[in-house]
C-alpha positions in Angstrom: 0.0 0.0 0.0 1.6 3.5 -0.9 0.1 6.6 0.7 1.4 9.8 0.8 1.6 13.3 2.2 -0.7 13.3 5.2 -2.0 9.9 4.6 1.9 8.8 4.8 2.3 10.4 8.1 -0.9 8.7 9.4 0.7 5.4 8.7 3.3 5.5 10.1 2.4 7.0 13.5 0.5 3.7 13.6 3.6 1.4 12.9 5.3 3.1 15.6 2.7 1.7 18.1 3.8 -2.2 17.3 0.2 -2.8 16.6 0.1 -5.7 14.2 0.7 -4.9 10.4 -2.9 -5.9 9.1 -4.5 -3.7 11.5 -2.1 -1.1 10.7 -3.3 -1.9 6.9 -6.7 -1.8 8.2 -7.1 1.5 10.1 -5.2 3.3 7.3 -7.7 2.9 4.7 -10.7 3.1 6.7 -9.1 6.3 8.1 -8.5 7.9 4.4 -12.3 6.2 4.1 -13.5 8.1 6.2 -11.4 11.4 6.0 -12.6 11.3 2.1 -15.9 10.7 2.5 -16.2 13.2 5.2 -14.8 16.3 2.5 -16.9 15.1 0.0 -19.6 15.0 1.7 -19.1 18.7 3.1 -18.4 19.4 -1.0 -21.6 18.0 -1.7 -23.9 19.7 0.3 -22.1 22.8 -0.6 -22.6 22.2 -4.3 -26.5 21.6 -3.7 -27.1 25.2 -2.4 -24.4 26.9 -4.5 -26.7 25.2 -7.7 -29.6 26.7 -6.0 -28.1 30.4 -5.0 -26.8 30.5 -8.8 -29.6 29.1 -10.5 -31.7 31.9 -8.6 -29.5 34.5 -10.3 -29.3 33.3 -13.5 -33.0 33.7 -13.6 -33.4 36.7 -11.1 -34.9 34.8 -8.0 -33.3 34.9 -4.8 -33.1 31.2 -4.0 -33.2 29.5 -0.4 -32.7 32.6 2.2 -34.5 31.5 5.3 -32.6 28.4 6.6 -29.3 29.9 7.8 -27.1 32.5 6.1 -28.5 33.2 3.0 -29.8 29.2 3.0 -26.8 27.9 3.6 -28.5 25.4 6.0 -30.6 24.8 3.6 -29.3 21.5 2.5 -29.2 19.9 5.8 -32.5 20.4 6.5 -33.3 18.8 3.1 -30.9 15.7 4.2 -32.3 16.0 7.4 -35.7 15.1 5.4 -34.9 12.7 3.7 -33.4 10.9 6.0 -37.3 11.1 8.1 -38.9 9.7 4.6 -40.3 5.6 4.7 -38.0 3.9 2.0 -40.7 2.4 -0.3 -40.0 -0.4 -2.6 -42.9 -1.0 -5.2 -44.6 -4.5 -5.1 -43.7 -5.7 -8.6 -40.2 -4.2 -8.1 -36.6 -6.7 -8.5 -36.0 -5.9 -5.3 -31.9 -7.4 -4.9 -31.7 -4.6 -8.1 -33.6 -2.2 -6.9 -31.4 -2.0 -3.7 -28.2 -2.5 -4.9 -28.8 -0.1 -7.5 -28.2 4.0 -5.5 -25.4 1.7 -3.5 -23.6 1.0 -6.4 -23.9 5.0 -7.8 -22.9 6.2 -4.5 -19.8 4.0 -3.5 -18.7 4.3 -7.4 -18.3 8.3 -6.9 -16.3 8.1 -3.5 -14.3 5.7 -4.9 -12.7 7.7 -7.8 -11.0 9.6 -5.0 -8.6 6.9 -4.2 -5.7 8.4 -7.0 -7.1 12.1 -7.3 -4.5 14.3 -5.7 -6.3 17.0 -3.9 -3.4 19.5 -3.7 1.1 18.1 -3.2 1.3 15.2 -0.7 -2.8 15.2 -0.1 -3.6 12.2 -1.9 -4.8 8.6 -0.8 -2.6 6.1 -3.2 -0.3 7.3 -6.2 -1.5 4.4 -8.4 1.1 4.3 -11.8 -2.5 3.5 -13.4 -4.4 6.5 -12.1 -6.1 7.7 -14.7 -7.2 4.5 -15.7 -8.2 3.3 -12.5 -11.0 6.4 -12.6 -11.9 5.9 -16.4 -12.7 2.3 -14.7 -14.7 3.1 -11.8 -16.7 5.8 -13.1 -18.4 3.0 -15.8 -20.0 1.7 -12.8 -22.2 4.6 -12.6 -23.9 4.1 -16.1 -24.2 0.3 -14.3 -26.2 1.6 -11.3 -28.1 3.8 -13.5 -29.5 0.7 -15.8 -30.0 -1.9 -12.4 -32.4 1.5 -11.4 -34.1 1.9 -14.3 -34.0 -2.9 -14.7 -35.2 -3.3 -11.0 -38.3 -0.5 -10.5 -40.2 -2.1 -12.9 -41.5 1.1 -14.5 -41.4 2.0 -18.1 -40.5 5.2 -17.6 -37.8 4.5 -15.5 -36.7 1.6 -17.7 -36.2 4.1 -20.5 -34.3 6.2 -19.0 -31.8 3.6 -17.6 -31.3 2.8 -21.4 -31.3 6.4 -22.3 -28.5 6.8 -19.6 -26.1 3.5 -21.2 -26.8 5.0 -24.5 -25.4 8.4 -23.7 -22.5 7.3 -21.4 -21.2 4.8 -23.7 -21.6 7.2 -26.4 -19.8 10.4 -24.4 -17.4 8.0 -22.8 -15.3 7.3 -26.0 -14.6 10.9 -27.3 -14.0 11.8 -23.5 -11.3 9.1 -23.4 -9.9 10.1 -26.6 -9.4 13.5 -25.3 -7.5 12.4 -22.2 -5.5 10.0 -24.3 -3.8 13.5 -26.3 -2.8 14.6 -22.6 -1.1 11.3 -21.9 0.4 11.2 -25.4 2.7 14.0 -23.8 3.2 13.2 -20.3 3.8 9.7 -20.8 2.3 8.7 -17.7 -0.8 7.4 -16.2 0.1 9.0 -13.1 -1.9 12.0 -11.6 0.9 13.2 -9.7 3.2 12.8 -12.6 0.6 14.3 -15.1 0.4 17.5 -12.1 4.1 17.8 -12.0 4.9 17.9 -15.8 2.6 21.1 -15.7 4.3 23.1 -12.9 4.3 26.3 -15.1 1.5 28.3 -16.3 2.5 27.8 -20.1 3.1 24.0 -19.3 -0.6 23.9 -18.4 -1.6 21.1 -21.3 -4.7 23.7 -22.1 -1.6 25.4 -23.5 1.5 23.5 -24.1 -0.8 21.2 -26.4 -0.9 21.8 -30.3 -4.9 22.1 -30.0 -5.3 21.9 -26.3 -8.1 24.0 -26.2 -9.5 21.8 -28.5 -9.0 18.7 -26.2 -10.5 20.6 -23.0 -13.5 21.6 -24.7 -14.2 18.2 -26.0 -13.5 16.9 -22.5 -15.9 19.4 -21.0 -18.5 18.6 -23.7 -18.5 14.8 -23.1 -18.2 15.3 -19.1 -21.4 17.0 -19.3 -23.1 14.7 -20.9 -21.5 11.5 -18.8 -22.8 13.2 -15.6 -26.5 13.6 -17.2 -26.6 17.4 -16.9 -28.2 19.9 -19.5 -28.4 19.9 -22.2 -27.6 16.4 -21.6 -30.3 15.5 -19.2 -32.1 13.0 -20.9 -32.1 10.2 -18.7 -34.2 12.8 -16.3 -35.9 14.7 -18.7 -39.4 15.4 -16.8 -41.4 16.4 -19.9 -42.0 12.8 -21.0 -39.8 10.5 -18.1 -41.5 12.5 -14.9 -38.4 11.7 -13.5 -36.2 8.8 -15.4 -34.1 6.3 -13.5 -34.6 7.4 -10.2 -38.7 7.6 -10.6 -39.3 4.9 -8.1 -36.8 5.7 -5.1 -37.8 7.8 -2.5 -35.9 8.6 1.2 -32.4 8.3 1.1 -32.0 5.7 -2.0 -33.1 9.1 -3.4 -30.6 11.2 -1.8 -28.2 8.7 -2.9 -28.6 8.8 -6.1 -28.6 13.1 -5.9 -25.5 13.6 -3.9 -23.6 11.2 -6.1 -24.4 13.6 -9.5 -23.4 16.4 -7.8 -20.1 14.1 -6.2 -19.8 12.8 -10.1 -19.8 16.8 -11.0 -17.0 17.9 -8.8 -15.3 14.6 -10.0 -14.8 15.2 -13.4 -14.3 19.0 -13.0 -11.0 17.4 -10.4 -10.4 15.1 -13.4 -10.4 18.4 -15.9 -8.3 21.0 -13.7 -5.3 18.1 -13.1 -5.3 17.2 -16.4 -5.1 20.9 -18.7 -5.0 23.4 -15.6 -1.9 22.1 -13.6 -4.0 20.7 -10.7 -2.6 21.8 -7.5 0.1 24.0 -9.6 0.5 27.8 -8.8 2.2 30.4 -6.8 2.1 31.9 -3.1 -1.4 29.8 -2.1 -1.4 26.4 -1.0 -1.4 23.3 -3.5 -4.9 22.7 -2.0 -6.4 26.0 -2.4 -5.1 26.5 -5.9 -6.5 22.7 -6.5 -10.4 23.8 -5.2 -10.0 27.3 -7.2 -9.7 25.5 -10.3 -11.9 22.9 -9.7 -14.6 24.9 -8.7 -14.5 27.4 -11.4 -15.0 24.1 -13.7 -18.0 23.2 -11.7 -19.1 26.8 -12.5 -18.9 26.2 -16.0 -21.2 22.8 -15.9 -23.6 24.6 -13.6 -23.6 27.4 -16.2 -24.3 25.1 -19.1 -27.5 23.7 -17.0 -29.0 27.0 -16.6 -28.0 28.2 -20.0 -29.2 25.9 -23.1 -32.0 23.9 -23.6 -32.2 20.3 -23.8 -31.0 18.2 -27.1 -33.3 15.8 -28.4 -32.1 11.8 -28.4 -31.1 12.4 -32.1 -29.2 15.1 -32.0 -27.4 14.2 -28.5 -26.7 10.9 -30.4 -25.5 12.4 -33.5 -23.3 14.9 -32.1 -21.4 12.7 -30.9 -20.9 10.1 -32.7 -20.9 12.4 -35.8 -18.7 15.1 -34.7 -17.0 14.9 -31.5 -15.8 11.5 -31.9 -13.7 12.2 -35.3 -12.3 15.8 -33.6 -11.5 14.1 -31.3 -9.6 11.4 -32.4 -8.4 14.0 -35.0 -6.6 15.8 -32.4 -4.8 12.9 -31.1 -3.3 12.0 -34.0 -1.9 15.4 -34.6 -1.1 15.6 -30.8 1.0 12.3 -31.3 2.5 13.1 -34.4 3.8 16.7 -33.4 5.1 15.0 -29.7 6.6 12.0 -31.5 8.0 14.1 -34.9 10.1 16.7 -31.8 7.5 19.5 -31.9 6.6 20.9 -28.5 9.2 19.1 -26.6 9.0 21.8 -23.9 
C-alpha cells in the first residue's frame, strides 16, 4: 500500500505503536475512508445550495434565504428530510436490483477519490495507473443507472436507464480520446506525474498542447453529458420521463442517487483541472487552495451550461457525438502524437 503526504504520516504513527501490520493496513484505509468521504460529503452539500443560489440568479430569484445565512442550511435540512422519509420499494419491483442499485452509484463516486490528488502530498494512493483506475470506476455509474431503471419495474424508469447506457457509452469514448492526447505527452498514467509535468502556467496542457483547447473543450462537452446534466439530461428529462431512473426511489436511495451527480460533477471538474490546468500548480497559495479554485470554477462552468441551453433531443445528443466529436477528437490525437513524436513541443 503506498500513501502519501498526510495519509503517509498517518501510517506510520500507527507502525510506531507495534500494533500488528494488518491492523495497521486496516485503520489506514478506513481512516483515508472516512477522511474522504467526510470532504466530499461537506463538498456535496455545498454544491446543492451553490446550484440553487446560482440558478436563482441566472433567472433573477433569490433562491433559499430563510434556513441559515443566506440558506446555507438549507441543504441539511433537506438531508435531514430525507433521512425522516419511509424507504418504499414497489410490489412488482426486483428488489436485490432495486437495492443494490443507489449503492452501487454512491460508492462508485467516492471511490474515484482513491488516485485524485487534492493539492502536493494530499492524496490517498499514487496508483502508476491512475487515470485508468478512474476511467474504470466511473463506468460503474452508467451500471447503477440501468440496475435502477431494470429493478423499478416502471417503463419510464426503464427508458431512462437505457437512455443513460446509450449516452454514457456514447460520451465515454470521445471523453477518453481527449484524455488519451494529454497522456500522449506526459507519458504517464500517473496524476501526480501528469500534475508535475505542468508546474508552469505555459506547461498547463490547455496550452503547451498543439490544440489543447480543442482537447478541454471536447472533454468538458463529453463530461457534461456523462454526468446527465443539461443539455444532456435525458435520462431525467421530466417532460416525458417524470423523473427517469430514479422515478421509483424515495428517502435516502433518493438522496443517494442526488449527492452522487453532484459528487460525479466535482469529480470530473478534479479530473479536468489536473489534467489541462496544472492541478494543485500555482504560486504563493497552498497546493490545495489552488486545486479547489480550479476545480470549482470548472463546476461553474457545468452549472452554467445547465442553466444556459435547452435540452438536445435523443437524435441530436446521439449524433453529435458520434458524428462530430468523436472524429475531432480522435483528429486531435493523431496530430497531438504526431507533433510529440516528430520533436515539436518538446518543452
Amino acid at each position: 500500500m503506498e500513501l502519501i503526504g498526510i495519509f503517509k504520516y498517518l501510517y506510520e504513527q500507527l507502525v510506531a505503536t507495534g500494533i500488528p501490520q494488518v491492523w495497521v493496513d486496516l485503520i489506514s484505509l478506513v481512516a483515508s475512508a472516512v477522511i474522504i468521504f467526510g470532504v466530499l460529503a461537506l463538498i456535496a452539500l455545498f454544491l446543492v445550495w451553490w446550484e440553487r443560489k446560482l440558478s436563482a440568479d441566472f433567472q433573477q430569484r433569490m433562491g433559499p434565504m430563510l434556513t441559515g445565512w443566506h440558506g446555507l442550511i438549507q441543504t441539511v435540512a433537506d438531508a435531514i428530510k430525507l433521512i425522516q422519509k419511509e424507504d418504499i420499494t414497489p410490489t412488482k419491483a426486483d428488489r436485490p436490483v432495486f437495492f443494490w442499485a443507489p449503492i452501487i452509484c454512491f460508492v462508485a463516486a467516492f471511490a474515484v477519490y482513491v488516485t485524485v490528488p487534492f493539492g502536493e502530498g494530499l492524496i490517498v494512493s499514487d496508483l502508476n495507473i491512475g487515470i485508468l483506475y478512474i476511467v474504470a470506476i466511473t463506468t460503474f455509474t452508467v451500471i447503477s443507472l440501468l440496475m435502477a431503471g431494470w429493478g423499478s419495474n416502471n417503463k419510464y424508469a426503464l427508458l431512462g436507464g437505457m437512455r443513460s447506457a446509450a449516452q454514457v457509452v456514447s460520451y465515454e469514448v470521445p471523453m477518453i480520446v481527449a484524455i488519451l492526447s494529454v497522456i500522449v505527452f506526459v507519458g504517464s498514467l500517473s496524476m501526480v506525474d501528469i500534475v508535475e509535468s505542468q508546474a508552469l502556467i505555459y506547461q498547463w496542457y490547455i496550452f503547451r498542447m498543439p490544440f489543447g483547447p480543442i482537447a478541454f473543450v471536447i472533454f468538458i462537452i463529453a463530461a457534461t453529458a456523462e454526468t446527465n446534466r443539461t443539455p444532456f439530461d435525458l435520462p431525467e428529462a421530466e417532460q416525458e420521463l417524470v423523473a427517469g431512473f430514479n422515478i421509483e426511489y424515495s428517502g435516502m436511495k433518493f438522496a443517494m442517487f442526488f449527492l452522487a451527480e453532484f459528487i460525479n460533477m466535482f469529480t470530473v471538474s478534479a479530473i479536468g483541472a489536473t489534467l489541462f490546468l496544472g492541478g494543485w500548480q500555482g504560486p504563493f497559495l497552498p497546493s490545495w487552495v489552488w486545486f479547489l479554485v480550479k476545480t470549482f470554477g470548472l463546476v461553474f462552468v457545468f452549472m452554467w451550461f445547465r442553466w444556459t441551453y435547452p435540452r438536445l433531443r435523443v437524435d441530436q445528443l446521439m449524433e453529435f457525438s458520434w458524428k462530430f466529436l468523436l472524429p475531432l477528437a480522435f483528429a486531435n490525437l493523431i496530430l497531438a502524437g504526431w507533433m510529440k513524436y516528430s520533436g515539436w513541443f518538446n518543452w
